[in-house]
C-alpha positions in Angstrom: 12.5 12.8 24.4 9.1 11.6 25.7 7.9 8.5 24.6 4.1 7.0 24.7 2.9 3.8 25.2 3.0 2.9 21.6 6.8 3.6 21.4 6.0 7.2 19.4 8.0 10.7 20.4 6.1 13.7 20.3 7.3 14.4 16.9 6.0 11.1 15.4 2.5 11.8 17.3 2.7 15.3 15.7 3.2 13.7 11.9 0.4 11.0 12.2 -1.6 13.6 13.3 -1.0 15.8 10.8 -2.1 12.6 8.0 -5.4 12.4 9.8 -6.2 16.2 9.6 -5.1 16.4 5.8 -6.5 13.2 5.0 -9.9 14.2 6.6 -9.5 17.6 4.9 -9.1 15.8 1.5 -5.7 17.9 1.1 -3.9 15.7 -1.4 -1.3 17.9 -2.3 -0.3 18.9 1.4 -0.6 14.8 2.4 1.8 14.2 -0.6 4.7 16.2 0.6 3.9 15.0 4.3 4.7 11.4 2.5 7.5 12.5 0.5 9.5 14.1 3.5 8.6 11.8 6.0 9.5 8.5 4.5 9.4 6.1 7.6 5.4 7.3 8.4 3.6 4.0 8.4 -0.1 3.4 8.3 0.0 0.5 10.5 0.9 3.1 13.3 -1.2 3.0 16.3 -2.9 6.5 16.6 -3.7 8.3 20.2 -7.1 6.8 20.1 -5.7 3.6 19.9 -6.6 2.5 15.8 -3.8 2.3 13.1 -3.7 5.0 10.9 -5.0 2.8 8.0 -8.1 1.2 9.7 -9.2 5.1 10.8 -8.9 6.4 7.1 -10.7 3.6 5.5 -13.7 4.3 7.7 -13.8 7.9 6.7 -13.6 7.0 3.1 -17.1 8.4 3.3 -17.8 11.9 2.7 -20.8 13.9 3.1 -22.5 15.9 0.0 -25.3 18.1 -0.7 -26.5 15.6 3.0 -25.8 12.3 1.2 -23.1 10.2 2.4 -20.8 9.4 -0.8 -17.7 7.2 -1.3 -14.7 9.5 -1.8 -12.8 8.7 -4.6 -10.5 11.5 -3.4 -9.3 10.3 -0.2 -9.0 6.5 -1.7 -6.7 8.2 -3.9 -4.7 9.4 -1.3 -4.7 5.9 0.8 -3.1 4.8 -2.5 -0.3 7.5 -2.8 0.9 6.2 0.6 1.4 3.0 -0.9 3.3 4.8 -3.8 5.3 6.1 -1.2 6.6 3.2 0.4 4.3 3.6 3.3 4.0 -0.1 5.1 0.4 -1.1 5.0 -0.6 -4.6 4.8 -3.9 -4.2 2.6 -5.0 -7.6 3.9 -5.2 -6.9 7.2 -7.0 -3.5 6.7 -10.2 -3.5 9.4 -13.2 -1.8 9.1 -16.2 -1.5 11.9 -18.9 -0.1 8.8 -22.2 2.5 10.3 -25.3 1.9 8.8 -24.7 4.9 6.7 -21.5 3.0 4.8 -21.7 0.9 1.9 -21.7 -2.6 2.5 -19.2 -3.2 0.0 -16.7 -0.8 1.0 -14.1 -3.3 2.6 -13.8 -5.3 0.2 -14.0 -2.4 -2.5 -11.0 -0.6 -0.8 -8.9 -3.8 -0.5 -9.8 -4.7 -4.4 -8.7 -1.0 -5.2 -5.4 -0.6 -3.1 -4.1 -4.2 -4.3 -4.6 -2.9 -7.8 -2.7 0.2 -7.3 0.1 -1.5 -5.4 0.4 -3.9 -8.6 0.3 -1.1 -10.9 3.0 0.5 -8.7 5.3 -2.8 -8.4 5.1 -2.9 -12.4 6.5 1.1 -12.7 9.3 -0.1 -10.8 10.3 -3.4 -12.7 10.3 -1.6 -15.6 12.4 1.1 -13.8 14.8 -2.0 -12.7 14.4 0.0 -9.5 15.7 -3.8 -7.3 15.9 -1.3 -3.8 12.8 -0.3 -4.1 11.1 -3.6 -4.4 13.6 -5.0 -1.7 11.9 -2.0 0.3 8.4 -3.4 -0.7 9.2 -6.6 0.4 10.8 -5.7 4.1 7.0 -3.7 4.5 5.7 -7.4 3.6 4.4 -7.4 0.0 3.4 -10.4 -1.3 5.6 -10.9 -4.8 3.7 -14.6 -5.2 1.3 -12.7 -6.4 -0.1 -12.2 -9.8 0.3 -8.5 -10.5 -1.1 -8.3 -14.1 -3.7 -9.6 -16.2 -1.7 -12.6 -17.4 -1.0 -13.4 -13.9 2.7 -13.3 -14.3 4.0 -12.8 -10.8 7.0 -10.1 -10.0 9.4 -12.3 -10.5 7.9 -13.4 -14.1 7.6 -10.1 -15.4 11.5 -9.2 -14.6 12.6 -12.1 -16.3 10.6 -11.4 -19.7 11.8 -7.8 -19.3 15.6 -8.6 -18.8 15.0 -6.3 -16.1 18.5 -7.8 -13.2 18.4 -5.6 -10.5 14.8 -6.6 -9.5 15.2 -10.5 -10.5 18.2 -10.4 -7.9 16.5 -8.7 -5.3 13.4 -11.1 -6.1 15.3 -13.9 -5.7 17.4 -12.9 -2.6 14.0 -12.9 -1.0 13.3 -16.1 0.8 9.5 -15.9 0.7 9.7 -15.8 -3.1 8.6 -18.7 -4.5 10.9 -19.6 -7.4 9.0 -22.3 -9.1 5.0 -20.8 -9.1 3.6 -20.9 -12.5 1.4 -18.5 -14.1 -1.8 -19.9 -15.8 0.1 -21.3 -18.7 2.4 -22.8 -16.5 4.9 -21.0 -17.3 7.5 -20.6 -14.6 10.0 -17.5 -14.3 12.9 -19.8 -15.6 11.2 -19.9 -18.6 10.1 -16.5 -18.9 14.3 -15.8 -18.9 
């Protein structure tokens, strides 16, 4: 099988296109089951233009009605469904070159947006005690040092004061982890258990 300069068979050129066109054609349903049946897509893939995935659908998070260019809530959604579905994307690193048309803002209100969906989903799955799907999260390099909900209780917190096992063993079996942060109480996970 052919392979481009990015590493990428024909196939996996044929499935990143494939996110583009549905993403651009705000078909959430049909960029769903792309997700669902194609599990290792990532964002951070380089596309045949030579941007990641990621970096080309935040700058056409802009949509154009009634000849006003509007911020689509629609195709954020979808950017956060990847993220739902395991897709590696490192929301940090997410680059933007903004036209004078784009909001200002819309960088930083992406990045805002997509870390508050990924927290939201790491929460569903500590209460699911789901441990190999946050040891998935963290291989895609999530950051579990961070606060993930209002009390600022990190992962590792909130498993404790759930009792939830399987994720406070894959938490822990994770060297980046830190075992002794404290939320704003200081409050450590050790005492959360």
């Amino acid at each position: 099988t052919a392979i481009n300069k990015a590493g990428q068979t024909p196939k996996e050129i044929g499935l990143l296109h494939q996110v583009i066109i549905f993403y651009k054609g705000k078909e959430v349903k049909k960029f769903k089951n792309l997700l669902i049946d194609n599990p290792e897509l990532s964002l951070n893939s380089v596309y045949i233009d030579g941007s990641r995935i990621i970096d080309i659908m935040v700058k056409n998070l802009m949509t154009r009605e009634k000849g006003k260019e509007k911020f689509s809530g629609k195709r954020l959604k979808m950017i956060g469904e990847a993220l739902k579905y395991g897709i590696s994307l490192d929301v940090e690193s997410l680059n933007i070159n903004a036209d004078a048309h784009q909001l200002p803002d819309i960088l930083e209100r992406t990045k805002a947006k997509l870390l508050r969906i990924l927290k939201e989903y790491i929460l569903e799955e500590i209460k699911a005690n789901n441990g190999q799907k946050i040891t998935q999260l963290a291989k895609q390099g999530v950051d579990f040092n961070m606060p993930i909900d209002k009390f600022g209780r990190t992962a590792l917190m909130e498993a404790c004061r759930l009792g939830k096992l399987d994720v406070v063993r894959a938490l822990i079996d994770n060297e980046a982890v830190d075992l002794k942060k404290t939320d704003p109480k200081k409050k450590t996970a050790l005492m959360y258990a």
